[in-house]
C-alpha positions in Angstrom: 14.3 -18.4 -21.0 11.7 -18.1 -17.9 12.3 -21.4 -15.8 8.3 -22.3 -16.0 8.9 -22.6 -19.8 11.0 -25.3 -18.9 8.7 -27.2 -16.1 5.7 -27.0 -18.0 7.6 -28.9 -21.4 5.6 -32.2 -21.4 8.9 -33.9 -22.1 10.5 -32.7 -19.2 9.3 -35.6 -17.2 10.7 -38.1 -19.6 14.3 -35.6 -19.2 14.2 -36.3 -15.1 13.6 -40.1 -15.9 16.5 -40.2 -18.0 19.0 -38.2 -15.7 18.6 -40.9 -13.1 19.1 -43.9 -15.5 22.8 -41.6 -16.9 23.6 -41.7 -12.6 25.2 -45.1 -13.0 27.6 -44.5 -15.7 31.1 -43.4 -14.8 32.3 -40.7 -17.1 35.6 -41.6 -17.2 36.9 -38.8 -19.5 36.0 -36.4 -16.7 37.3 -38.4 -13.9 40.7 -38.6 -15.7 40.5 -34.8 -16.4 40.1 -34.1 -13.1 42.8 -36.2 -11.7 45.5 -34.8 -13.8 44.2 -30.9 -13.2 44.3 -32.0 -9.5 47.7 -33.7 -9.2 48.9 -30.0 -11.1 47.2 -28.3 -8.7 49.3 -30.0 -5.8 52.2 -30.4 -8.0 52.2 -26.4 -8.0 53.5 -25.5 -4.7 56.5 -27.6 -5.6 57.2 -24.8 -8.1 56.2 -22.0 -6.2 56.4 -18.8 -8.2 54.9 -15.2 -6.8 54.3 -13.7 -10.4 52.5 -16.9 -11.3 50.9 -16.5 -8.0 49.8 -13.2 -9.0 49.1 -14.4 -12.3 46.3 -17.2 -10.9 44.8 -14.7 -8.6 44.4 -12.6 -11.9 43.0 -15.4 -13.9 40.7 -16.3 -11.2 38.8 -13.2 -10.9 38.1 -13.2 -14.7 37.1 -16.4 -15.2 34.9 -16.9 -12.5 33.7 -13.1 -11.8 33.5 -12.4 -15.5 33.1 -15.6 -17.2 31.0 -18.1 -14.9 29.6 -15.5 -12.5 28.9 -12.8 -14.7 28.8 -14.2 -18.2 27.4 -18.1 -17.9 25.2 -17.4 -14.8 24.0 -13.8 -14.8 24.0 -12.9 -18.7 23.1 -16.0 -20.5 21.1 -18.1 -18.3 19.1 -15.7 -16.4 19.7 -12.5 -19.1 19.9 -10.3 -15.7 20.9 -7.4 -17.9 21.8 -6.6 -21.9 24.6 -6.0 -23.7 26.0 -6.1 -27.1 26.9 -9.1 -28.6 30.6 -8.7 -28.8 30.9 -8.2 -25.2 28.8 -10.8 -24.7 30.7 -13.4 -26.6 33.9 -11.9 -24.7 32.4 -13.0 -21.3 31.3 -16.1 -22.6 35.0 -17.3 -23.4 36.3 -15.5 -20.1 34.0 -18.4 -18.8 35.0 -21.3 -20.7 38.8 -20.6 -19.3 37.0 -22.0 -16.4 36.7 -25.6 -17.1 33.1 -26.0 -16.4 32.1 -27.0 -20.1 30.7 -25.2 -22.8 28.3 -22.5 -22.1 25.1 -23.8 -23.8 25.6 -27.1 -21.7 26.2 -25.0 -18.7 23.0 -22.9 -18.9 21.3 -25.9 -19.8 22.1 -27.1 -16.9 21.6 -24.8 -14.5 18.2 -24.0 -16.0 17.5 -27.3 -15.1 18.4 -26.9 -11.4 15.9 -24.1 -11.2 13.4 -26.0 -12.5 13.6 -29.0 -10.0 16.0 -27.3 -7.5 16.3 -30.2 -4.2 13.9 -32.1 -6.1 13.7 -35.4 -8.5 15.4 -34.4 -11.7 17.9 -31.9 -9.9 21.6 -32.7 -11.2 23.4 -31.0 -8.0 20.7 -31.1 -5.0 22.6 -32.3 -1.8 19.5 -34.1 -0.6 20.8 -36.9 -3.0 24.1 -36.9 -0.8 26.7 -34.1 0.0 29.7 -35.9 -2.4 26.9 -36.1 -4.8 25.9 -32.4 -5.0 29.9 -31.1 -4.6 31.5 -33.2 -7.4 29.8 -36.5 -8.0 27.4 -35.7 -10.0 30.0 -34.6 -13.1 31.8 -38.0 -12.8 28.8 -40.3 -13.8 26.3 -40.1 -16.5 26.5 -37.1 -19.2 26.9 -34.7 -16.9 26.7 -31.3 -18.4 27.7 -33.1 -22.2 23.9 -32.6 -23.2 22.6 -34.1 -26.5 21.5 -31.6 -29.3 17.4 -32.7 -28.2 18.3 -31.8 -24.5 20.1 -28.4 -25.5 17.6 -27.3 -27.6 14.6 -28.0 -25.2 16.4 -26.5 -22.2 18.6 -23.3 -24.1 16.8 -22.7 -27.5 17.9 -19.4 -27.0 21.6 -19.9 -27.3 21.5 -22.5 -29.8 19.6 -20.4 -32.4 23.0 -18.6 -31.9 25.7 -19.8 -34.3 29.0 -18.4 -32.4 27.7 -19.8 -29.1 27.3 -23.3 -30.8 30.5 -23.0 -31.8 32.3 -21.7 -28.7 30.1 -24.7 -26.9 31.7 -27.1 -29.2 35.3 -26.2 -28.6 34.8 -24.6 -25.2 38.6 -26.1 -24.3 40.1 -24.5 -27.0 40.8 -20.8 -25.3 42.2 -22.8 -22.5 44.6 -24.7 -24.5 45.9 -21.5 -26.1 46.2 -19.3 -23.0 48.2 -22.1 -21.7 50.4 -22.1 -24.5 51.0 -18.4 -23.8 51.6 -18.8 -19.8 54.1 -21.5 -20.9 56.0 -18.7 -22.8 56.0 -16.2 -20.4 56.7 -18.2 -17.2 57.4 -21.7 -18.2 56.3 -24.9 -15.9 55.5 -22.9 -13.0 53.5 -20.2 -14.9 51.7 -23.2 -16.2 50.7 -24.7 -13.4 49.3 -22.2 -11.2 48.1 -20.2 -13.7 46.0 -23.4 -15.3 46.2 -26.2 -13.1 46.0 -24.5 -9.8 43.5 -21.6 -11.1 41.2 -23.9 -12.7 40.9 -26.6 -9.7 40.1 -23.9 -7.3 37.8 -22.1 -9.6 35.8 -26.1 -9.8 35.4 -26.7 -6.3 34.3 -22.5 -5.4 32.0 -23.3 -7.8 31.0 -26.7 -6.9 30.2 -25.1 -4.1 27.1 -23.1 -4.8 25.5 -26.5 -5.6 26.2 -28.1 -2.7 27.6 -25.8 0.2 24.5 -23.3 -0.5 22.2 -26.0 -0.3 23.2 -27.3 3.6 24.5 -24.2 5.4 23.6 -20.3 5.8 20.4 -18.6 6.4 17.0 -18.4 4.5 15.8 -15.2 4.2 13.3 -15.9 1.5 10.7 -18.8 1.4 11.8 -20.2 -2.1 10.6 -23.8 -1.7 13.8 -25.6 -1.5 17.0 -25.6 0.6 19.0 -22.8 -1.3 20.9 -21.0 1.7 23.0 -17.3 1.3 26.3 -18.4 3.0 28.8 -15.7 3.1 32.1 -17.4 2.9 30.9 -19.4 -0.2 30.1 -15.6 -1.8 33.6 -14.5 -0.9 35.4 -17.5 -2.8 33.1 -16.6 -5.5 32.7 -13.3 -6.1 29.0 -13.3 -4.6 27.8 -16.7 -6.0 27.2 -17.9 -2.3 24.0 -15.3 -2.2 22.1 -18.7 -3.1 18.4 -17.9 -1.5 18.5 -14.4 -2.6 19.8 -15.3 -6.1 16.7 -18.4 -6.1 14.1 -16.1 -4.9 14.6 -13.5 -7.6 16.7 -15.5 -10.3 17.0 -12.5 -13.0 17.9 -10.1 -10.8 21.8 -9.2 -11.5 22.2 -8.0 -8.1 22.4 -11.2 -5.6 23.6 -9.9 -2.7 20.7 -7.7 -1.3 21.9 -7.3 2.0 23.9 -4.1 3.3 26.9 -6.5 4.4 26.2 -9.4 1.5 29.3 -8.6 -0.4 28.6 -9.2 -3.9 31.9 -8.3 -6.4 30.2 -9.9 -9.7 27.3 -7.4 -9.0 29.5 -4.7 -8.4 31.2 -5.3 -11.5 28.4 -5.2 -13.4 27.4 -1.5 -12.2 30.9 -0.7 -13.3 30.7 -2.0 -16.8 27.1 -0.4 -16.9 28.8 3.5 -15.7 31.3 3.0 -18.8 28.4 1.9 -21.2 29.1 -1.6 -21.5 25.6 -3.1 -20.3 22.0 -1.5 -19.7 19.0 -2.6 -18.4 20.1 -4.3 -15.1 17.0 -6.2 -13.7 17.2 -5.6 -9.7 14.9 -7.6 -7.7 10.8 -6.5 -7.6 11.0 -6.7 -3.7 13.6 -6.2 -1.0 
């Protein structure tokens, strides 16, 4: 769905309106959640474990190159490139082992950070303060739990899906179950890096796109608002931190542009394209 679609809604005024009232409200079922996957995350190194280890590092890459790189951000909100709808679907719950919501809610979203990015309306923009933009913003209001009216006006595309509706609706679901499995193969320890530890990393590398990308780096196109390419923050996640490149040519599945921009989610993509797995991979219309 093209981001002007989304601007030029006559309701989305009355959206941004709303978004600031919903900054008041303390989610507390998030705020718990995150407590407890943080206290694993520390409890881990108390159980230190080097095939766990290996197991979270493994984890990682597919849920946030495949899943929330590749799958939430490339595929469904921008459609970057196409592929068949079983592969699709298969990215899609690589991305809800993540832990950043269902994937309707998280293209809705980020469609709506487009369309007001660093502006009023914007759920992540640090100009409404660097805590806020990192992992504030989750912990109050409804967060990325959209309403039905709010999901159909920003993803209409997705919900006129049936199977995305449904993985949006028990997004947690895959998680619980892989869990269940790490506990069986490497008990407590397996567990907690491979869930706790993963999935608390995988928050904050994402986190910090919104908020990192926006304050520090370099600007190599004029995009109207304070999206940065900061290479570190494209290293932690697998070339997310190509921000201003990524914002200056948002359906373009290639973000890192540059001959030294490292971008592994892009290179991936070419791969599953050489074995037949995707086609028509939109590159940018300018360099």
């Amino acid at each position: 769905m093209a981001i002007r679609e989304i601007t030029d809604r006559p309701d989305f005024a009355a959206r941004v309106e709303m978004v600031e009232k919903e900054r008041q409200r303390l989610n507390w079922v998030t705020i718990l959640t995150m407590i407890i996957f943080h206290l694993g995350a520390i409890t881990a190194f108390f159980y230190w474990d080097r095939a766990a280890f290996a197991v979270a590092l493994l984890l990682l890459w597919i849920s946030g190159s495949w899943g929330i790189g590749i799958g939430y951000h490339r595929l469904l909100t921008h459609r970057g490139f196409k592929t068949s709808k079983a592969f699709e679907y298969f990215l899609t719950i690589c991305g809800t082992l993540a832990l950043e919501g269902g994937p309707i809610n998280w293209v809705a979203t980020h469609r709506i950070h487009h369309a007001r990015a660093d502006k009023g309306g914007d759920p992540h923009s640090p100009r409404d303060g660097r805590w806020w933009s990192h992992i504030g913003w989750i912990l109050v209001g409804t967060a990325q739990q959209h309403d039905e009216t709010t999901l159909r006006r920003f993803a209409p595309d997705l919900m006129k899906d049936r199977a995305h509706r449904v993985i949006n609706r028990f997004y947690f679901v895959p998680l619980i179950v892989l869990g269940v499995g790490l506990f069986f193969l490497g008990g407590v320890p397996m567990v907690l890096w491979g869930i706790f530890f993963r999935v608390t990393v995988g928050l904050h590398a994402t986190w910090l796109v919104n908020s990192a990308t926006h304050m520090w780096g370099t600007q190599r196109f004029a995009t109207g608002d304070d999206s940065r390419n900061n290479w570190w923050v494209a290293l932690l996640t697998f070339g997310e931190g190509w921000h201003n490149n990524h914002h200056a040519h948002p359906t373009s599945a290639r973000h890192g542009l540059g001959r030294f921009e490292i971008d592994v989610n892009w290179l991936t993509i070419r791969l599953f394209q050489t074995v037949g797995l995707v086609r028509d991979v939109k590159l940018p219309a300018r360099r």
